[in-house]
N, C-alpha and C positions, 0 to 999 in steps of 0.2 A: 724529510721534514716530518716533525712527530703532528698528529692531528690536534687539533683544540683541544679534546679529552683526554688526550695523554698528557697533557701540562699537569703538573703536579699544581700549580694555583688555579688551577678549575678545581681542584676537590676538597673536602674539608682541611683541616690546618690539622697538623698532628695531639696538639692541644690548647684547642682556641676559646677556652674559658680564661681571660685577661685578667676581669675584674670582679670580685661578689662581693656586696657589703651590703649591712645594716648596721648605722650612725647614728648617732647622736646629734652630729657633727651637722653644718652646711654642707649640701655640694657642689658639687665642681662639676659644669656640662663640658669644660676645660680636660677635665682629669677623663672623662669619663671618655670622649672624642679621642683622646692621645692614647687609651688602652686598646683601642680599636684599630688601631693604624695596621696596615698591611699592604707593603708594596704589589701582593696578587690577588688583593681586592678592588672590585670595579666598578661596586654600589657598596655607601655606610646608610646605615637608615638610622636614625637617633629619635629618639622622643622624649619629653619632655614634660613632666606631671608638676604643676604648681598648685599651691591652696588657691581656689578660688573663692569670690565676695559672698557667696549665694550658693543654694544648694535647694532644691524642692522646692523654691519657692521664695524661703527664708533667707533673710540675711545673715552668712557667716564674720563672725567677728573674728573667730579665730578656733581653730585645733589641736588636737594633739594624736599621733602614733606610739601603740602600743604594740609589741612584737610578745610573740612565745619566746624562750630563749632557743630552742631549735629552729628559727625564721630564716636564720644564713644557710643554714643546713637543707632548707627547703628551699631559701633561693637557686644553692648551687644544683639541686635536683631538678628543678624546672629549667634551667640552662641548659643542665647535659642533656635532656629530652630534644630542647630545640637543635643544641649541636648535634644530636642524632635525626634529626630529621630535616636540614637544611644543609648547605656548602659554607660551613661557616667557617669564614678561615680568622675571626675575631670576635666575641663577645664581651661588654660590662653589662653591668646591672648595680646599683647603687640604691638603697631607701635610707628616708629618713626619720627617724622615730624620734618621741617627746614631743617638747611644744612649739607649734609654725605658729608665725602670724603669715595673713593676707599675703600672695604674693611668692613667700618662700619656698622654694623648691622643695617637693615632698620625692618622687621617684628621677632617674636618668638611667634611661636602657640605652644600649648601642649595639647592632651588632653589623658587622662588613661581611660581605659575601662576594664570590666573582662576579657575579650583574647584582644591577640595582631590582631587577624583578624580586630576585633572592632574598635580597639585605630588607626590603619592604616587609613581604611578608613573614621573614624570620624575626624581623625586630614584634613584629603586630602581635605576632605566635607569642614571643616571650614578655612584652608587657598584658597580654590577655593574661596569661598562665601565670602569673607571677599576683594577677590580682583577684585570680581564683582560687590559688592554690597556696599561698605564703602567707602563713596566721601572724599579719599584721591588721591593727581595728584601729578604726580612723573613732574619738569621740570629737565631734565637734558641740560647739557653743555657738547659739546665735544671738542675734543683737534683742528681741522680744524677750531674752530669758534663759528659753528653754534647749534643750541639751538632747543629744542624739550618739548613739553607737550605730557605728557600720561595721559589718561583718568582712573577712579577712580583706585588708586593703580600700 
């Protein structure tokens, strides 16, 4: 009988980058869930970025994402970092750029691991780094007027 550790689904996936985008588009927590599937994954961790009303204090009426055109090319670099440093036998990553209102989904990470210890902190790994590292700028607009840039993501 082979050990735990020789299972070929305890270890990473041969190529578990699934999904990378920057959209214009809506997304889909739907689309993003179903590129994560792996029957020898045993934790998906997902997370889920929407506009919200307020921000510092202020009420947000509404936003918008601006991307470099090299942004997918950074996303897919922050990915393969995580996949080199996790058991990742699944990864998406999904942003949205142009104009949100209130509410609409702005990011959708996912990724699956063989435990759920894994899938947590690789998903946390790759929405921190993706909001550090990927030259996307949030301006938003508040309801008083005034107008704000955030720096990448």
């Amino acid at each position: 009988m082979a050990s735990v550790n020789d299972h070929p689904g305890e270890s990473a996936a041969p190529d578990p980058v699934k999904l990378i985008g920057v959209r214009e588009t809506p997304l889909s927590v739907d689309e993003v869930f179903r590129a994560v599937g792996d029957d020898a994954a045993g934790g998906t961790a997902l997370f889920v970025g929407s506009v919200r009303n307020h921000d510092g204090g202020s009420d947000v009426d509404r936003l918008g994402y601006s991307s470099h055109p090299g942004a997918e090319a950074e996303l897919r670099r922050v990915a393969e970092k995580v996949v080199a440093d996790y058991p990742v036998r699944a990864l998406a990553a999904v942003h949205r750029v142009g104009d949100l209102e209130v509410g609409d989904l702005a990011v959708v990470v996912a990724v699956s691991c063989p435990h759920r210890a894994e899938a947590f902190d690789a998903c946390r790994r790759l929405i921190d780094d993706l909001k550090h590292e990927v030259p996307i700028w949030k301006h938003q607009t508040f309801s008083d007027g005034t107008e704000e840039w955030v720096g990448a993501c």
